[in-house]
N, C-alpha and C positions, 0 to 999 in steps of 0.2 A: 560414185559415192555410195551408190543401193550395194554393190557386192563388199565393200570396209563393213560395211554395217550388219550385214548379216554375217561375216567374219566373226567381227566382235561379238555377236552375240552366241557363236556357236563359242568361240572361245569360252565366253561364261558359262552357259551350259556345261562344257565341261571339265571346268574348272567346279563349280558346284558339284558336280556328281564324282568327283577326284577327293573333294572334302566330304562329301558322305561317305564314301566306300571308308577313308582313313581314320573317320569317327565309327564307323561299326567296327574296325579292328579294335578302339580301344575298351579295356576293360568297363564293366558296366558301371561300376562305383563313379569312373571318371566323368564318363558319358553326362550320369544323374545329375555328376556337380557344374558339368561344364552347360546344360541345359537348363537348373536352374540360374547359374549367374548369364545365362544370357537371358532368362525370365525378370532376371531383377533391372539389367542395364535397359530393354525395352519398355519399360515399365513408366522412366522416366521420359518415354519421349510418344507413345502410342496410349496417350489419354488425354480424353478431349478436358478435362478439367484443367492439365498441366499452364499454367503459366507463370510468369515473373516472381510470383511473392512466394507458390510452389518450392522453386528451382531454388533461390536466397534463403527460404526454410532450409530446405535440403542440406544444401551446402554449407549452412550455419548450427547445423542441429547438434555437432560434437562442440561446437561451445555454449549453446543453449545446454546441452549436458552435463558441461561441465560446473555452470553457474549453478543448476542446479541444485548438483552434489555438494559444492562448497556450501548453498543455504541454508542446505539440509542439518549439513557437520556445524557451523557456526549458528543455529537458531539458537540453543543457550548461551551461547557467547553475548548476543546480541541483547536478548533476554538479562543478563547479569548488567552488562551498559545501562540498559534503560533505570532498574533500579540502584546501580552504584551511582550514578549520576543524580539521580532526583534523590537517595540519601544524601550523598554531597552537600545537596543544596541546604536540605530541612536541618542537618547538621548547622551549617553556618545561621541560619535564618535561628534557629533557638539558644544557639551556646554566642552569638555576634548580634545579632539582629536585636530580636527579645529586649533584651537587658536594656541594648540602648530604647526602645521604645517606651517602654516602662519602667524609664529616668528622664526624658526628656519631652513628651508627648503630651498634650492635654488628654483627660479624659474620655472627651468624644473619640479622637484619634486612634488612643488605645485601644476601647470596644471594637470600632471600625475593622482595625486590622488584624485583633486575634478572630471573628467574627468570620471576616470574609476569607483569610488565608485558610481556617481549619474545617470552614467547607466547603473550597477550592480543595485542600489538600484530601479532603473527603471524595470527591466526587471523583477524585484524578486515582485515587487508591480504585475505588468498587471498578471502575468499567476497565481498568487496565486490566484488572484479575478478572474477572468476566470477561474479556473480551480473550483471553488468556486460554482458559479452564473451558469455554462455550466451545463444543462443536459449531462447525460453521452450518451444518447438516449434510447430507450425503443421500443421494439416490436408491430406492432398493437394490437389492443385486437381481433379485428374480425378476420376470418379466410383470407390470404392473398392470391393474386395471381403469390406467390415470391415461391418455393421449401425450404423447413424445415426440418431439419434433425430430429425433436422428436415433443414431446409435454411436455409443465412443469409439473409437479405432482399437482404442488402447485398453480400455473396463470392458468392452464388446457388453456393453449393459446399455438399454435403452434410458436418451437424456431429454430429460423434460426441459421445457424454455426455461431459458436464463440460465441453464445447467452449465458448467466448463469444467474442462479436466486441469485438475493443478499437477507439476510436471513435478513437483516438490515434494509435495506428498501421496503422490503417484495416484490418485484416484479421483472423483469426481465430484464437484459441489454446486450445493443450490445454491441458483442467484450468486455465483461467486463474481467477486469484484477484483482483488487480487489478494496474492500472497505475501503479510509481512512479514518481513525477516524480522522485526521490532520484539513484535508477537509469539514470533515462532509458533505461527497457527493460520489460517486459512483466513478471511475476510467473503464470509457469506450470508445466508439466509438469515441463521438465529444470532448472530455477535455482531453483525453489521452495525448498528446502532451503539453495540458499546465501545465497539473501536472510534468510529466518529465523535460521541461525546468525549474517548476518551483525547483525542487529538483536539478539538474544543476546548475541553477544563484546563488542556496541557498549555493552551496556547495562553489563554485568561491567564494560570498560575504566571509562566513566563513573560508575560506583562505585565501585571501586576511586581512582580518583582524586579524586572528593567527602569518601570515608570517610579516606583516607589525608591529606588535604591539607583537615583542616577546622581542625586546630588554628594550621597557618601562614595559612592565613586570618584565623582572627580574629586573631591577631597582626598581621597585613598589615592586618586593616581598622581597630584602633586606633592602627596608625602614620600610617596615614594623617589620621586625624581627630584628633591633636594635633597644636594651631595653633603654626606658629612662632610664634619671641619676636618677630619683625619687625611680627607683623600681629596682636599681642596689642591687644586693645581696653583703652582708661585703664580705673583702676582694676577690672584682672579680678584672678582669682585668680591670688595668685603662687603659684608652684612652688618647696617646698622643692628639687628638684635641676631645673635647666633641661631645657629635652625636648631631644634627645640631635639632632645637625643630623644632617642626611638630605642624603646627595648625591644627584647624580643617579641613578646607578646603583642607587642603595639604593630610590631612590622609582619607579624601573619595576620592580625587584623587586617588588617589596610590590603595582603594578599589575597585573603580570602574574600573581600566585599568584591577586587576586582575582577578576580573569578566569576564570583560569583552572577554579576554584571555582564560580562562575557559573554558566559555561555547560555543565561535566559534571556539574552537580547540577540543572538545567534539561533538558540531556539525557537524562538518567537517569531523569524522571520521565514525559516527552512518551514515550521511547522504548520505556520501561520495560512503560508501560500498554500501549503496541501489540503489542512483544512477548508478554505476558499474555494478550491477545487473540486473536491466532493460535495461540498453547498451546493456548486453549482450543479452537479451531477443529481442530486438529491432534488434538485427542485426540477429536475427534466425529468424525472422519474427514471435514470438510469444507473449502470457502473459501468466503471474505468472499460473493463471489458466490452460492454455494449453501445460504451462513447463511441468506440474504435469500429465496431460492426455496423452502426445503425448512420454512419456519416459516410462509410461507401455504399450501405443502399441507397441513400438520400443520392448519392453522386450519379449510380445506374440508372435510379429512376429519371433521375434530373436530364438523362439523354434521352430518354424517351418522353418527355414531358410530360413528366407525373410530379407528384408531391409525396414525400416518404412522411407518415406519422408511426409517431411510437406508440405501440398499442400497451404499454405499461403505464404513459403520463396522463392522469388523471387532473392535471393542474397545479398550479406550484403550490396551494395551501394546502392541497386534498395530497398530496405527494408526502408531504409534511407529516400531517394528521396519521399519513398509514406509514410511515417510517417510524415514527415516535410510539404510537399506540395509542395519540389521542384518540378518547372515544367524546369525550364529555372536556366543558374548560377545566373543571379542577385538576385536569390530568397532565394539563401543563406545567403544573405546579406539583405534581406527587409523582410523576411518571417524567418529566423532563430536566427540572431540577431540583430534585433529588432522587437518592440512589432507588434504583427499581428494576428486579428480577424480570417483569413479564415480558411475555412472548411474545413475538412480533405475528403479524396478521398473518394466517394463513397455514401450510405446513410447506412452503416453496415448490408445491408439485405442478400445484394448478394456480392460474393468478385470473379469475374472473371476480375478482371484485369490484362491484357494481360497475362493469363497464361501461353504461348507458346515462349512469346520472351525473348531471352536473357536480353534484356539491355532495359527496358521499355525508358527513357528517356535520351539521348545521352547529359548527361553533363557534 
């Protein structure tokens, strides 16, 4: 068995040294390229970091590239949606809506509804366009005088916590949560807040107009599903009174309320739950991004019998308080609802606010 084996093994030997001598006849160029792709195929398997989620990035990265590039090209497309759609709406709710209110409504009612719709429609206008136009913020490029938890692969610039590279817009953000294609803009540090209100006021408007406009709905969708007398089939039922003709104008009414119905009760419920979502993310003082990071630390630690805390959640009211920029109560009222430019806490490099006290601000 001992002489197969040291057989095979001289065999290898000089088999190896048969492949070197045949690589030094080749030209040098080839040599360079044949030596770096065996640099690049070792790569993937001689590193102690390599595993599972590695190897499925790897493998998945030309259509992570590819989603990319399509969100990249269709961010105005997306952008055009959001406002042809919510014109849509305002369209029907002034030139349909309106009129009937103010012919049919008591007085209280009326105030009510121009009242609360126009600032609902207010507040869904300011944070879409701020959340729009706002940097989300971005890292210096030069090397800082702040502490950085890594460095990007891809910016080769050093990233302070909560920093991520968005793959969209090729570069790196503070505190980034993700990337809306809604937006066509990043979801970070300084817009965070107005993206949220604005998915909030969006969700209120489309409620407000489901709850309010369910009953002319079903009215609209029984007008429309009685057959004229024209295209009544032999012997159907007759009709003690004839169904009542429908012009034109009456039968895009009746269309558009059920559109209109449709789609902010489809809205309401896609939006709704996203909303809901980042609440909760808001009150654990995280994002979408650091949901995903800080639940397989919790999982490593949880093997070693530890306990993982996030060193960002100050408490769900104190989370609150620094997301909004409550400083004082009136600011619930001038800084939450309604429309308000200021800057969220801090400049996203460094996050040591008051890490130690219970109750940052007594409101």
């Amino acid at each position: 068995m001992r002489p197969c084996l040291g057989v095979g093994h001289l065999l290898l030997r000089w088999l190896r040294v048969c492949s070197r001598r045949a690589r030094n006849r080749l030209p040098k160029c080839v040599r360079e390229r044949w030596a770096y792709a065996q640099l690049l195929w070792r790569s993937l398997f001689y590193n102690s970091l390599t595993n599972c989620d590695v190897v499925s990035d790897s493998l998945l990265e030309p259509i992570f590239w590819m989603v990319d590039i399509l969100t990249r090209w269709f961010g105005m497309v997306f952008v055009f949606l959001v406002v042809a759609l919510t014109s849509s709406i305002l369209i029907i709710s002034y030139f349909c809506l309106l009129p009937l209110v103010l012919n049919t409504y008591p007085p209280f009612w009326i105030v009510w509804h121009i009242c609360y719709g126009h600032w609902n429609l207010i507040m869904i206008i300011f944070h879409y366009y701020k959340a729009t136009k706002t940097s989300p913020g971005y890292p210096p490029k030069m090397k800082p005088d702040i502490p950085f938890v890594s460095v990007c692969k891809k910016c080769i610039i050093p990233k302070p916590a909560r920093t991520h590279h968005c793959g969209i817009c090729n570069t790196c953000i503070l505190k980034m949560d993700h990337h809306c294609p809604w937006l066509n803009n990043c979801v970070g540090h300084f817009n965070h807040r107005y993206f949220f209100s604005f998915c909030l006021f969006m969700t209120l408007g489309c409620m407000y107009c489901s709850i309010s406009g369910r009953t002319l709905f079903i009215n609209a969708y029984h007008a429309i599903e009685v057959p004229e007398p024209d295209i009544l089939p032999p012997l159907s039922i007759s009709y003690n009174t004839p169904p009542p003709p429908y012009t034109f104008k009456d039968k895009m009414f009746h269309k558009s309320i059920i559109y209109m119905w449709v789609l902010t009760s489809t809205v309401a419920v896609a939006l709704g739950g996203l909303t809901l979502w980042h609440a909760m993310l808001i009150s654990r003082g995280e994002t979408s991004i650091e949901r995903h990071i800080n639940k397989k630390e919790a999982k490593r630690l949880a093997k070693h019998g530890k306990v993982y805390r996030n060193p960002f959640n100050y408490g769900r009211l104190n989370n609150w308080k620094i997301f909004f920029g409550v400083e004082k109560t009136s600011h619930w009222l001038t800084r939450v609802l309604l429309p308000s430019s200021h800057a969220p806490y801090g400049d996203g490099l460094t996050w040591d606010i008051y890490p130690h006290q219970k109750d940052i601000m007594p409101v």
